[in-house]
Backbone as a printed PyTorch tensor [residue, N CA C, xyz], in Angstrom:
tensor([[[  0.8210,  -1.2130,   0.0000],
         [  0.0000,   0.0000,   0.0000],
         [  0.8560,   1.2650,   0.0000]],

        [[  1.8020,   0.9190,   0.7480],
         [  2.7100,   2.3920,   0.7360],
         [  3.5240,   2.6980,  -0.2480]],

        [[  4.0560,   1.6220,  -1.0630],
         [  4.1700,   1.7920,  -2.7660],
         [  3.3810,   2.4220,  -3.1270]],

        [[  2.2150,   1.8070,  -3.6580],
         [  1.5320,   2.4510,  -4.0670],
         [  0.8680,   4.0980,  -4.1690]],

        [[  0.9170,   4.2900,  -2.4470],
         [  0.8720,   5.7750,  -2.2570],
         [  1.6890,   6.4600,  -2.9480]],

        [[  3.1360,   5.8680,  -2.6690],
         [  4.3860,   6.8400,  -3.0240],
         [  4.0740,   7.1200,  -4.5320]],

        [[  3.8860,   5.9670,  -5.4540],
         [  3.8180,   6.0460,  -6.9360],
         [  2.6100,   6.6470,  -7.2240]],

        [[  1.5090,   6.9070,  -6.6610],
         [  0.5790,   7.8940,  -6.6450],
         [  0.6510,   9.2490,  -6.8360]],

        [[  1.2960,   9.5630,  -5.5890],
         [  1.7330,  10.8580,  -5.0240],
         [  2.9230,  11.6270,  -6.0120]],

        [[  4.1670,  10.1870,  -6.9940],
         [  5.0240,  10.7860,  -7.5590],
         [  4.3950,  11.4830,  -8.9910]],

        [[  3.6660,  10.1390,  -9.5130],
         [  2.0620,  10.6070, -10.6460],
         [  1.6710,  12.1130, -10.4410]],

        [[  1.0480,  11.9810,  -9.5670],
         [  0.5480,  13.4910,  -9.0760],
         [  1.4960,  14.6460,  -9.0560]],

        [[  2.8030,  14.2080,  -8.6280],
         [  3.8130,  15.3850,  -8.5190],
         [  4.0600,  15.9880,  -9.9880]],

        [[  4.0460,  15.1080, -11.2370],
         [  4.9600,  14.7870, -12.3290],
         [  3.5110,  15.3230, -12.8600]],

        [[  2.5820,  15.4280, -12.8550],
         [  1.3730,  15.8620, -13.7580],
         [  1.1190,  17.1310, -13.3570]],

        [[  1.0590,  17.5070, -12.1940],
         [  1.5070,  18.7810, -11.7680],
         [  2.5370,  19.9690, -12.2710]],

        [[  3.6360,  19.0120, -12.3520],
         [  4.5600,  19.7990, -13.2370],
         [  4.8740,  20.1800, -14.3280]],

        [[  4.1750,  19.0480, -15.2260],
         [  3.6240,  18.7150, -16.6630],
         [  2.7930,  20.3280, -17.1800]],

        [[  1.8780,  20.3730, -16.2140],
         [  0.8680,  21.4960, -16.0140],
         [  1.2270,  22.8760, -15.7850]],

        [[  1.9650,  22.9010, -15.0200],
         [  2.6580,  24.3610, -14.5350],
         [  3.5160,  24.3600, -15.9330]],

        [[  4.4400,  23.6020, -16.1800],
         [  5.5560,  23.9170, -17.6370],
         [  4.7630,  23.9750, -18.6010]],

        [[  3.4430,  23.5680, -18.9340],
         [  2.6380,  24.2360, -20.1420],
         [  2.2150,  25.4960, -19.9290]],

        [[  1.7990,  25.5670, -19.1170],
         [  1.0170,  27.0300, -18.6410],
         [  2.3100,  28.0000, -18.6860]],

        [[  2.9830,  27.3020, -17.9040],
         [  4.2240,  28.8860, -18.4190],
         [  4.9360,  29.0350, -19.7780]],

        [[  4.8710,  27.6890, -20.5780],
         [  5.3490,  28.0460, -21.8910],
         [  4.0650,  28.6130, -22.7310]],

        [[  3.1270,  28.8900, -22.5010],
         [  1.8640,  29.3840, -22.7810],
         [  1.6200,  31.1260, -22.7580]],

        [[  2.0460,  30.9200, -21.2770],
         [  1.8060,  32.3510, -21.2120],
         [  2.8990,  33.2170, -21.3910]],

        [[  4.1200,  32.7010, -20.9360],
         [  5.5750,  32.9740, -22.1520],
         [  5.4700,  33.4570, -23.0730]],

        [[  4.9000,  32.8110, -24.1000],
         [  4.7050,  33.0210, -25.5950],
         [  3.4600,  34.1430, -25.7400]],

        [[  2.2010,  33.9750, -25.1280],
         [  1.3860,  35.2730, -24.8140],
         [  1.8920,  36.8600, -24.3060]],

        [[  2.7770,  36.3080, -23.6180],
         [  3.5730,  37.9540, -23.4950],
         [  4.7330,  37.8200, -24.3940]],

        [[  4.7480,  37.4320, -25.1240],
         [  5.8640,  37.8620, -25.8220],
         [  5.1700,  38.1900, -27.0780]],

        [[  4.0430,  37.7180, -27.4930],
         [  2.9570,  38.2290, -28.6140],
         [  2.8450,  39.5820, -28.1160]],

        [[  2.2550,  39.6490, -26.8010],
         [  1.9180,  40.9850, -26.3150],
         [  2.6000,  42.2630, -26.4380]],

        [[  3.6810,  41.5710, -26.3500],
         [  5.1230,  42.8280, -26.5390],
         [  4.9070,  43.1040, -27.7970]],

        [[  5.0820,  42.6090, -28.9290],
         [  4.5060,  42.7070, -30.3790],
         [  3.8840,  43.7520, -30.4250]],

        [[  2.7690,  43.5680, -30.2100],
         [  1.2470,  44.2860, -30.7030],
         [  1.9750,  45.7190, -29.9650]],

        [[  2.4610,  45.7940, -28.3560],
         [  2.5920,  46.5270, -28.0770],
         [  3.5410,  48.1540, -28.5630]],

        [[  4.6090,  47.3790, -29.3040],
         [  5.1590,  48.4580, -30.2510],
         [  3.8150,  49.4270, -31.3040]],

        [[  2.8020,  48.8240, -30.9030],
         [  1.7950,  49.8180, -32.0710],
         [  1.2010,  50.8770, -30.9310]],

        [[  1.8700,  50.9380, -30.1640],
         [  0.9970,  51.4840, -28.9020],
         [  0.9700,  53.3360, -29.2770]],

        [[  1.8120,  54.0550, -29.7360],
         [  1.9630,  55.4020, -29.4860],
         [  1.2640,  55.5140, -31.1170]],

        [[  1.3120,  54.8860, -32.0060],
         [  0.4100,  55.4520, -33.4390],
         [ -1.4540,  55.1130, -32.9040]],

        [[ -1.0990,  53.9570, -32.1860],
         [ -2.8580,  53.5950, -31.5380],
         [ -3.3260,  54.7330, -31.0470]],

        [[ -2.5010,  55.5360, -29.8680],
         [ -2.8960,  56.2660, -28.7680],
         [ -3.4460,  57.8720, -29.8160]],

        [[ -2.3410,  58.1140, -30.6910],
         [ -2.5220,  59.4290, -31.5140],
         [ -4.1180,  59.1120, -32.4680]],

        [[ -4.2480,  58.3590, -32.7470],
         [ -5.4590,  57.8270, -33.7430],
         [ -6.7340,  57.4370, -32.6610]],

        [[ -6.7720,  57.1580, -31.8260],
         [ -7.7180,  57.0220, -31.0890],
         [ -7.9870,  58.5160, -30.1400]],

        [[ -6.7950,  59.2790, -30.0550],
         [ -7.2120,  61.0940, -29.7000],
         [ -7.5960,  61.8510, -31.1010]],

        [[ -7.1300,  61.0990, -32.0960],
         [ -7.6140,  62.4580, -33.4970],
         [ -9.1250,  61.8660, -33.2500]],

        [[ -9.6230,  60.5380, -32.7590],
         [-11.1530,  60.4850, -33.6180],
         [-11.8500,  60.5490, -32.0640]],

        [[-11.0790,  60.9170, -30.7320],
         [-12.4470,  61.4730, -29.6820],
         [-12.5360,  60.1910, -28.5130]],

        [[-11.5610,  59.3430, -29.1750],
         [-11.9430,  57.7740, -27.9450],
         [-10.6760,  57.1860, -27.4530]],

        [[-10.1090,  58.0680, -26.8850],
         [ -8.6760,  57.5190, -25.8570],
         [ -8.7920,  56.6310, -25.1010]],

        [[-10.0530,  56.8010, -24.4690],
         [-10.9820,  55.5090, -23.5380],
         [-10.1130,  54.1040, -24.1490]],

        [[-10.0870,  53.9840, -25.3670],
         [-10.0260,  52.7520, -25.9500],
         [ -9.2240,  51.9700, -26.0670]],

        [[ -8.0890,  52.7760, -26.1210],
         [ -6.6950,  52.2120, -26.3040],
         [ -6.8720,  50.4890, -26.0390]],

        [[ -6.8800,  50.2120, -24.3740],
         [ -6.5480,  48.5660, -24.1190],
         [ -7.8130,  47.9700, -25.3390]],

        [[ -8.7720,  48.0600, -25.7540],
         [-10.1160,  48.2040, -26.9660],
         [ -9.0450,  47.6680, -28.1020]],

        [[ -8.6290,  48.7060, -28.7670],
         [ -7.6760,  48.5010, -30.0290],
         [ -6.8030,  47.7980, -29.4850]],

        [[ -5.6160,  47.8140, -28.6910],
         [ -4.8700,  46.9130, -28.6840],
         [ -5.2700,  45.5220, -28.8080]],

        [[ -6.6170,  44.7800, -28.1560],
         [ -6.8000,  43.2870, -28.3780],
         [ -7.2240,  43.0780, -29.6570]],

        [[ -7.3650,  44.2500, -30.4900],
         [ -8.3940,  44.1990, -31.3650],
         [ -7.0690,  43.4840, -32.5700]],

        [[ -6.0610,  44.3060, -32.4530],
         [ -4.5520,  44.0100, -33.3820],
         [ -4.4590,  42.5260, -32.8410]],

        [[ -3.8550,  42.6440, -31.3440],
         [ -3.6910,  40.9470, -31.1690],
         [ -4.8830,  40.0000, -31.8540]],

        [[ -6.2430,  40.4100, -31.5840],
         [ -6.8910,  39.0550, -31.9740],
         [ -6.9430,  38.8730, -33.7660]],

        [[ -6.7540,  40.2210, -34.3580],
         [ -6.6910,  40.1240, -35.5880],
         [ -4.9380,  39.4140, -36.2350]],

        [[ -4.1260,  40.0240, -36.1210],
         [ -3.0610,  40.0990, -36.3620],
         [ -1.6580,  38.8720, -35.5480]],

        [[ -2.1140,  39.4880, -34.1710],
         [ -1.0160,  39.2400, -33.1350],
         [  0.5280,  40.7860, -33.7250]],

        [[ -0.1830,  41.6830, -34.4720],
         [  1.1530,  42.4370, -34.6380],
         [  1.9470,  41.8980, -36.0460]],

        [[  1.7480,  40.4950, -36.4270],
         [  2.9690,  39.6930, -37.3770],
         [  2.6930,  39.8270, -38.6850]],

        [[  1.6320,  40.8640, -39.1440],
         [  1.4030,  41.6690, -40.8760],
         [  1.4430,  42.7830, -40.7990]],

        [[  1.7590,  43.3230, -42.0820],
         [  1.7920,  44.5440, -42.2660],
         [ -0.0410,  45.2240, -42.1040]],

        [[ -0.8060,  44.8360, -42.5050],
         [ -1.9880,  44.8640, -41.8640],
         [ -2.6120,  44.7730, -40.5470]],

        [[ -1.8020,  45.1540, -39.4530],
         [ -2.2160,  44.9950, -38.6370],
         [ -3.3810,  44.7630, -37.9210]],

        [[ -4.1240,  45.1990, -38.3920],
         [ -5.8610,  45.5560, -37.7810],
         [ -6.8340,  44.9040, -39.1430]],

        [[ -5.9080,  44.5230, -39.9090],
         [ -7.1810,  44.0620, -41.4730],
         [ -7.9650,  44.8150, -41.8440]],

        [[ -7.3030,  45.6480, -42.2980],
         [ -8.4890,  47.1380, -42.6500],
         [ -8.9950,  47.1250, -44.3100]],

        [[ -7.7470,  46.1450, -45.1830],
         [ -7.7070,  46.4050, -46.3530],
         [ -8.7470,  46.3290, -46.8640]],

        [[ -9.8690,  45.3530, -46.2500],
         [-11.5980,  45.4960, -47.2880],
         [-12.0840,  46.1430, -47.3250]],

        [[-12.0350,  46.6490, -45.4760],
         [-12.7820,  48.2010, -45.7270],
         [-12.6030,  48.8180, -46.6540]],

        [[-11.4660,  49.6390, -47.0400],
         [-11.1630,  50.3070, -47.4480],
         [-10.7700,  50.1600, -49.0960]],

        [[-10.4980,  48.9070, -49.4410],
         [-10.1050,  48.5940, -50.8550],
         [-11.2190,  47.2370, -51.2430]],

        [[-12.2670,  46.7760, -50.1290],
         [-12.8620,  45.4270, -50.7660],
         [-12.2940,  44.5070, -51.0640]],

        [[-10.8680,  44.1450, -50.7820],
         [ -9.9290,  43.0830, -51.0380],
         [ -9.1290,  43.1480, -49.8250]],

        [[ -8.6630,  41.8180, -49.4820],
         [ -7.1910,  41.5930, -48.8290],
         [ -6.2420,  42.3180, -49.2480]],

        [[ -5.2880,  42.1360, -48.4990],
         [ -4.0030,  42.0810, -48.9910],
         [ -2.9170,  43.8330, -50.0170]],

        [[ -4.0670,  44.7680, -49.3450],
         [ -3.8460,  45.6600, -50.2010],
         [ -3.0170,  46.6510, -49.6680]],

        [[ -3.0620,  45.9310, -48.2720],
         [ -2.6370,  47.6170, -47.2020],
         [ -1.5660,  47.0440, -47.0460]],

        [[  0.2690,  47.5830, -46.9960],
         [  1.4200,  47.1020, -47.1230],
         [  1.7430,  48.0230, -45.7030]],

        [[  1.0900,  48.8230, -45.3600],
         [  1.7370,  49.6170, -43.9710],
         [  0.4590,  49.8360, -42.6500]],

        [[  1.8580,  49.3160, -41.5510],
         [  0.9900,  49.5620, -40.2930],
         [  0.1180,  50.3410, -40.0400]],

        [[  1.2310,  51.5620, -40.1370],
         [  0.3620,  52.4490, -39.9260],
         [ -0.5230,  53.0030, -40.4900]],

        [[ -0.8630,  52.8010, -41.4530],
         [ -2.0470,  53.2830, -41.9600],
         [ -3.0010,  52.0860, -42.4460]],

        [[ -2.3560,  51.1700, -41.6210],
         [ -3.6720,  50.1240, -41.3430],
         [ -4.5810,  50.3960, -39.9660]],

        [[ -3.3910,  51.0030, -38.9940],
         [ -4.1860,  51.3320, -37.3160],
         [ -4.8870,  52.7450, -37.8900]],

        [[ -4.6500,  53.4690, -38.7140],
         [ -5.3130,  54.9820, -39.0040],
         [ -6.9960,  54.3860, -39.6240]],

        [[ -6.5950,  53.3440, -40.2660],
         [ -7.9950,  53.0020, -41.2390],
         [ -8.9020,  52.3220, -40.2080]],

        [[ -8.5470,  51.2560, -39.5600],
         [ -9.3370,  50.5800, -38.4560],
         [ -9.5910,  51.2570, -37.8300]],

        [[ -8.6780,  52.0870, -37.0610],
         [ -8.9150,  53.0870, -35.5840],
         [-10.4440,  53.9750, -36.3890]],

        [[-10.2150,  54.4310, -37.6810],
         [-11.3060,  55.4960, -37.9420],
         [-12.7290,  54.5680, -38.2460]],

        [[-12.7600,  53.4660, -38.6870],
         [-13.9760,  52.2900, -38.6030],
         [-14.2990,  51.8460, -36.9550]],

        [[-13.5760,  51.8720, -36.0440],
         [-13.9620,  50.9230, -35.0790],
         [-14.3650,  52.6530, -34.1840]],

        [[-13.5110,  54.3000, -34.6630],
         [-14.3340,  54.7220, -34.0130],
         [-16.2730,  55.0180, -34.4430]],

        [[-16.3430,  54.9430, -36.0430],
         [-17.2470,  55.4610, -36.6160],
         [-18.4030,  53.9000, -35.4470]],

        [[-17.9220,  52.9780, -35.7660],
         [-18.8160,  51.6010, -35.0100],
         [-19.3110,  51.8810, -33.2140]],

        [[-18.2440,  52.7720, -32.9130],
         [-18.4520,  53.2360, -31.1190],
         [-19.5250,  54.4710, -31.2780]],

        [[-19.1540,  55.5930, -32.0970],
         [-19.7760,  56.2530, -32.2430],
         [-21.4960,  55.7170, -32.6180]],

        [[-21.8920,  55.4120, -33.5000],
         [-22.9670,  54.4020, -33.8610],
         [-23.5400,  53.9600, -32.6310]],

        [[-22.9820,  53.2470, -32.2130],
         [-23.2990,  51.9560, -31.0780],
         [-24.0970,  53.3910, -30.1760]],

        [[-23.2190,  54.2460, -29.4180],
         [-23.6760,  55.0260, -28.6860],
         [-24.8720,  55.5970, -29.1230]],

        [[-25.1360,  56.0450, -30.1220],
         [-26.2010,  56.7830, -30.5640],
         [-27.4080,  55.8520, -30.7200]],

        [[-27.3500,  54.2390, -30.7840],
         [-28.2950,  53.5970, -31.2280],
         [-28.3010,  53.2330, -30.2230]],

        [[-28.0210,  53.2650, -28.7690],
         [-28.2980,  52.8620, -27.1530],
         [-27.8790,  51.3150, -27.2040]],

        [[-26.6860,  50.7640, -27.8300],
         [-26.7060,  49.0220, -27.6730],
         [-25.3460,  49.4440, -27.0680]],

        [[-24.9060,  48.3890, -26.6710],
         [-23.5100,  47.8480, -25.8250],
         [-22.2700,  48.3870, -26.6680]],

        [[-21.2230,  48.3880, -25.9820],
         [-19.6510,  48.2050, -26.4090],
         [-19.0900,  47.4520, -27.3840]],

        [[-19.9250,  46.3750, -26.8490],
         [-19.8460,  44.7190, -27.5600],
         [-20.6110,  44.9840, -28.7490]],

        [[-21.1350,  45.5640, -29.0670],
         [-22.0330,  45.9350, -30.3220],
         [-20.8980,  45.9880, -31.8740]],

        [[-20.3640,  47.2110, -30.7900],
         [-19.0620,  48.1800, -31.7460],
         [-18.2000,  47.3690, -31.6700]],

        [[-17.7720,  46.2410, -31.3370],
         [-16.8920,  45.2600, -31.7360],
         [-17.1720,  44.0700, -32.3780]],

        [[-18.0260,  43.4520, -32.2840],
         [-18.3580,  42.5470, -33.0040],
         [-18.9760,  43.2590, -34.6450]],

        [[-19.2780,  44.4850, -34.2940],
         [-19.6620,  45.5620, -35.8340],
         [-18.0240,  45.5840, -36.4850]],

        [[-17.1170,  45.1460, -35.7550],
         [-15.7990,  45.6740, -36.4620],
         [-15.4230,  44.3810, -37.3360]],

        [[-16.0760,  43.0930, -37.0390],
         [-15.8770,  42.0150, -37.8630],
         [-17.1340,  41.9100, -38.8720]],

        [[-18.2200,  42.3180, -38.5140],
         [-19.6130,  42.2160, -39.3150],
         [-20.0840,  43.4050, -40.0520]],

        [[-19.7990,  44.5680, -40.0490],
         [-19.8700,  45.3680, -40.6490],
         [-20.8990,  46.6910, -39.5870]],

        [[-21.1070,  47.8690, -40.0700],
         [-21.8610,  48.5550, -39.1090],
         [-23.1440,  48.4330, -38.8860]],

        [[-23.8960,  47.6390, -40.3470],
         [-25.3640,  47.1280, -40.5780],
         [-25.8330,  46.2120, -38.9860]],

        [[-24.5010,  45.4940, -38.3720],
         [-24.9140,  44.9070, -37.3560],
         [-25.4980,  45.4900, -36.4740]],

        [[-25.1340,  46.9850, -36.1210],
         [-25.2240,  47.9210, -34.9450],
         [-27.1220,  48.1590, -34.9760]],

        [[-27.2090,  48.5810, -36.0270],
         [-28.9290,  48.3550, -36.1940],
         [-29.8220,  46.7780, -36.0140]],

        [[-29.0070,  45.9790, -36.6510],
         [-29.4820,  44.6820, -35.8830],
         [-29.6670,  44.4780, -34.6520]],

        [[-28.9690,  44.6320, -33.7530],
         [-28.8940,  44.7310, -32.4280],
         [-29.7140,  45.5400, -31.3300]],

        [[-29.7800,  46.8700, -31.6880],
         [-30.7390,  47.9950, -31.9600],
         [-32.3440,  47.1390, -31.5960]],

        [[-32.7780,  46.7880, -32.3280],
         [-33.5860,  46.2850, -32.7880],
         [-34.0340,  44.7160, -32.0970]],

        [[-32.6970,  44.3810, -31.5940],
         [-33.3400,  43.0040, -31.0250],
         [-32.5640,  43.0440, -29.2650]],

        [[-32.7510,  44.0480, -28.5430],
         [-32.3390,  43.9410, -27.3230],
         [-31.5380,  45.1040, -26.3700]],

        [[-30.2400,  45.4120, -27.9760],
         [-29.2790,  46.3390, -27.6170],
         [-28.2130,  45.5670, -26.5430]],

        [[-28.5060,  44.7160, -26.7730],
         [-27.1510,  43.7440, -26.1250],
         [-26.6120,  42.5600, -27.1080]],

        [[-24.9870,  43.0870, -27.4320],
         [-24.7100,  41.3980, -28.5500],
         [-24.5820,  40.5070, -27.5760]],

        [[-24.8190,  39.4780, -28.4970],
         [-24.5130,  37.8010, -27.5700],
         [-24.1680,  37.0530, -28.8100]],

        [[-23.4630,  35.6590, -28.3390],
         [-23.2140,  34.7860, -29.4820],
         [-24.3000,  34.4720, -30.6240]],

        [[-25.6960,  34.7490, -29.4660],
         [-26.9070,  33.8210, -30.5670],
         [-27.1010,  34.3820, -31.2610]],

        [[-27.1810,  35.9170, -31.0730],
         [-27.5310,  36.9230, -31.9280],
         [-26.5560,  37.3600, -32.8470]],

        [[-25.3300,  36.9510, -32.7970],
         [-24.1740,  37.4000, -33.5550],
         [-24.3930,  35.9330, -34.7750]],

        [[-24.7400,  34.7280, -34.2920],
         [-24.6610,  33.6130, -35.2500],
         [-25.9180,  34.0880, -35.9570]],

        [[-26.9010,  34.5220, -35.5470],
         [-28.1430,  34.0650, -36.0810],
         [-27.9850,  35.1640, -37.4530]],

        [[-27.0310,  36.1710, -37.1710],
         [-26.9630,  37.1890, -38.2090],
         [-25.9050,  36.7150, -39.2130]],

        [[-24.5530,  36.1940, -38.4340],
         [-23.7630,  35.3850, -39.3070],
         [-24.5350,  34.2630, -40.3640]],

        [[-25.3280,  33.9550, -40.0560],
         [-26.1960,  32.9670, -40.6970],
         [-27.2740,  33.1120, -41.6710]],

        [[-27.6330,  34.7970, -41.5210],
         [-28.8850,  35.0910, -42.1360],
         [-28.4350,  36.4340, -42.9710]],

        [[-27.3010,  37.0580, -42.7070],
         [-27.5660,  38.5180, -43.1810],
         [-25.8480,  38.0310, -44.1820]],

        [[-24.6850,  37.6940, -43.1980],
         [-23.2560,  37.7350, -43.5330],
         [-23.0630,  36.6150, -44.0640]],

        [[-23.6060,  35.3580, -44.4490],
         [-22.9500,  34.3410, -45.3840],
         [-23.3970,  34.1790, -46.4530]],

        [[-24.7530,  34.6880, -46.4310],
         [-25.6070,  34.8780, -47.8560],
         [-24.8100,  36.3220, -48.5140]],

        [[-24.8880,  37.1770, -47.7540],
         [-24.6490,  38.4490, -48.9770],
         [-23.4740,  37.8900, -49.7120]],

        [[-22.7170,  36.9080, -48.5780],
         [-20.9720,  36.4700, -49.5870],
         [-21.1100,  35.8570, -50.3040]],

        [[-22.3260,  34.9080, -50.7560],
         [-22.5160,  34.0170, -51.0800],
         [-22.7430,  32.4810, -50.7600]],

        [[-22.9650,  32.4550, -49.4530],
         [-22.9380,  31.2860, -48.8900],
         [-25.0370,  30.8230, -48.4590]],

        [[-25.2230,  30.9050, -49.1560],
         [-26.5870,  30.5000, -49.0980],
         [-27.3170,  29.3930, -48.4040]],

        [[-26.1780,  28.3280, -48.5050],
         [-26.8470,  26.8430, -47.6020],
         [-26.6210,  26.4390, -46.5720]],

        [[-25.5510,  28.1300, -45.7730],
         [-25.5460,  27.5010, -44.4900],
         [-24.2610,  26.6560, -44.5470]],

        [[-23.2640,  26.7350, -45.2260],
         [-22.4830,  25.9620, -45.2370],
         [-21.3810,  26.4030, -44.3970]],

        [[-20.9230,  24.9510, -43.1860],
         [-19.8000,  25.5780, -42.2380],
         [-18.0440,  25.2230, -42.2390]],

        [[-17.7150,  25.3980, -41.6840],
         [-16.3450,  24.7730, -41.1820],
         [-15.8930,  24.7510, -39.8380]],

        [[-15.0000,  23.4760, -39.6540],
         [-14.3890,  23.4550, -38.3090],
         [-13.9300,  24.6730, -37.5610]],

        [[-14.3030,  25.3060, -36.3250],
         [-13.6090,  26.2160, -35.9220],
         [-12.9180,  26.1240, -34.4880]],

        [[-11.5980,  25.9420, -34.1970],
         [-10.9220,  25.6650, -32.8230],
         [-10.8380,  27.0580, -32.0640]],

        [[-11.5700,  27.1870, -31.0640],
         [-11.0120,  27.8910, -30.4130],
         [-11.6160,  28.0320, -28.5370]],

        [[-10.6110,  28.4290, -27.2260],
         [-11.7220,  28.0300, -26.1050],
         [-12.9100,  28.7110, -26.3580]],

        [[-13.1300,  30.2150, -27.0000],
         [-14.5750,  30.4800, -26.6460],
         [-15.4060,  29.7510, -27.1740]],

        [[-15.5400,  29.2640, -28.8140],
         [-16.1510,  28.4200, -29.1320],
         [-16.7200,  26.9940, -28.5330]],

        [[-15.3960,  26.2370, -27.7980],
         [-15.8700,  25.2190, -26.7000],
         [-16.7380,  25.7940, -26.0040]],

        [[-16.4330,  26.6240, -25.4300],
         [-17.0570,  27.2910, -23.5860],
         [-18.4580,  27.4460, -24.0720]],

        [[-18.6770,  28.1200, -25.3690],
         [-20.4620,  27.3730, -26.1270],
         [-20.6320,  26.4200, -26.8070]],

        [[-19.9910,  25.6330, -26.4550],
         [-20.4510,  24.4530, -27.1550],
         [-20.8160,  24.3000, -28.7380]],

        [[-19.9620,  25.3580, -29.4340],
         [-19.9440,  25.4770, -31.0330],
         [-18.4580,  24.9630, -31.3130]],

        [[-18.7610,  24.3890, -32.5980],
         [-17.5620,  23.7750, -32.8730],
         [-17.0970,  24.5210, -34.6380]],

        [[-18.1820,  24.8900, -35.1950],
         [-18.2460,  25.4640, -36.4980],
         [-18.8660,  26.8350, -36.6170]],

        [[-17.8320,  27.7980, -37.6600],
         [-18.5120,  28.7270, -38.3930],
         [-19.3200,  28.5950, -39.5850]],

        [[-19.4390,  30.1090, -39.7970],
         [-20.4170,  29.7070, -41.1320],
         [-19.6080,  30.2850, -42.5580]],

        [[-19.2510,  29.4960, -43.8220],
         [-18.1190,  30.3120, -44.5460],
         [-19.3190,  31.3660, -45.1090]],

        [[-17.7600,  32.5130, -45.1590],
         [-17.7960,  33.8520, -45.3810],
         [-18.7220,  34.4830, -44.5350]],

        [[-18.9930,  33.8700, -43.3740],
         [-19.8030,  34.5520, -42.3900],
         [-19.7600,  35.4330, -41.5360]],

        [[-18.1030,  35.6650, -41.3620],
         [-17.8720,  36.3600, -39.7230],
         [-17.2270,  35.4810, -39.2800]],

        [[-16.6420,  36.5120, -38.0860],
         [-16.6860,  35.2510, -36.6730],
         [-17.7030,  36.1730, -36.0630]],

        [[-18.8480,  34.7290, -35.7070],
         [-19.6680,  35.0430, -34.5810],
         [-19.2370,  35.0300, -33.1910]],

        [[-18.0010,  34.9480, -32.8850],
         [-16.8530,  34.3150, -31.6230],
         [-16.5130,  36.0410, -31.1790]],

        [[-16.4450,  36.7960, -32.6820],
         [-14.9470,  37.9050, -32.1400],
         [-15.5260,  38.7670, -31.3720]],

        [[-16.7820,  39.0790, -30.9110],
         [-16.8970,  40.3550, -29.5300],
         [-16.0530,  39.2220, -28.3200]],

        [[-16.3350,  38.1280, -28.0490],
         [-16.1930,  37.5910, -27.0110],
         [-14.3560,  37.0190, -26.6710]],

        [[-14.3390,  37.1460, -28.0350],
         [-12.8020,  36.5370, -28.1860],
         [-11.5450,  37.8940, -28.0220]],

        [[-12.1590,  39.2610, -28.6950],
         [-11.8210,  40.4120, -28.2580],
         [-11.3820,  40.7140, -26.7520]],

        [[-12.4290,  40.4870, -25.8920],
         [-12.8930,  40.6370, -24.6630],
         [-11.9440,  39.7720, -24.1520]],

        [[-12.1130,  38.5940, -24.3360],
         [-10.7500,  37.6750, -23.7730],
         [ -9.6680,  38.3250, -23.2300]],

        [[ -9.0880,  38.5900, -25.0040],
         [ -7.4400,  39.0330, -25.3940],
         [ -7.5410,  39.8090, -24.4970]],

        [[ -8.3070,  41.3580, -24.5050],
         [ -7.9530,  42.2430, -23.7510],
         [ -7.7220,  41.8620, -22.3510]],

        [[ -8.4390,  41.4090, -21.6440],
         [ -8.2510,  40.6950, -20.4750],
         [ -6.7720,  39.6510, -20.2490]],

        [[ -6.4480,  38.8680, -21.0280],
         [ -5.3620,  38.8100, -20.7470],
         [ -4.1390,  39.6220, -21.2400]],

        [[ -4.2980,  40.6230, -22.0120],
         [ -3.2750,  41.8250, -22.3450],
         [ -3.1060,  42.4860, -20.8390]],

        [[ -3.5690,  42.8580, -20.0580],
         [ -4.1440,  43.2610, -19.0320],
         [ -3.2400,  42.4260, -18.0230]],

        [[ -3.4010,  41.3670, -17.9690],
         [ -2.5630,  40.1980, -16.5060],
         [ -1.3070,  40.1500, -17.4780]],

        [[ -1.5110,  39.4550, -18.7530],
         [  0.2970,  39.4610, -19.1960],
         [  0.8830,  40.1660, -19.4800]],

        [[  0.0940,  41.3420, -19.9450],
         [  0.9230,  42.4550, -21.2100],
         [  1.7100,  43.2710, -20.4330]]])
């Protein structure tokens, strides 16, 4: 029996440690993303005082990490806005000038139409048409309401008509029990996945 304890107890020690050395090579690598994004910090801060919402800063910063992590010249993925295609915008900074002026026009909006924060962010992946959706059904986003639009308004206009999905990994997706998006739909995930990042920008960054 006292074997046994011991080889129990060593199990336990060794899975323990297993655990702690992931978690710190985890969050290691999370602050060291963080540091990344963080070099965009003084063009963020000037672009978020030209358009009225300094408030926002830690806002935009998760917004680069969850888009980017910092590692394109696109930082923020502005190029559709602004050109209807990928791949068009070759500089930072005037990828954070183009987003910063969409995600303020989406805050601005949000405020005036009485819905949430979360409105104006999940409007920064779905477009501003969402902000009136929302409007209209509560004034609070949530996943259901973010899918049900991903599903009805954002995969059809792309062309996705039948509802057709794909695998999507990620914890928020577990934590609801979704496992798939909808193509060309959105992420119905990114107010919540936003919210995350920032939160841990916040403990690691």
């Amino acid at each position: 029996m006292r074997f046994l304890a011991r080889t129990l107890r060593r199990l336990i020690t060794l899975l323990i440690i297993i655990v702690l050395a992931f978690v710190g090579y985890y969050a290691y690598h999370l602050h060291q993303d963080f540091a990344k994004v963080r070099q965009f910090e003084p063009i963020v801060v000037r672009e978020l005082e030209a358009n009225g919402i300094p408030e926002y800063k830690d806002l935009a910063m998760a917004i680069i990490y969850t888009e980017t992590k910092g590692r394109e010249y696109d930082v923020m993925q502005s190029s559709e806005s602004i050109h209807g295609e990928p791949g068009m915008i070759t500089s930072s900074e005037k990828s954070i000038k183009a987003g910063i002026d969409f995600l303020a026009q989406a805050i601005k909006q949000s405020r005036a139409a009485g819905v949430d924060i979360w409105t104006a962010v999940q409007a920064y992946n779905f477009g501003l048409a969402y902000i009136d959706f929302i409007a209209q059904n509560g004034g609070v986003n949530t996943v259901e309401l973010a899918e049900l639009y991903s599903r009805t308004v954002v995969a059809p206009t792309l062309g996705n008509t039948t509802e057709q999905t794909y695998v999507y990994r990620h914890p928020i997706a577990f934590l609801h029990t979704r496992r798939t998006l909808y193509v060309n739909g959105g992420n119905f995930f990114y107010a919540p996945i936003v919210q995350l990042n920032q939160r841990l920008m916040r403990i690691l960054g």
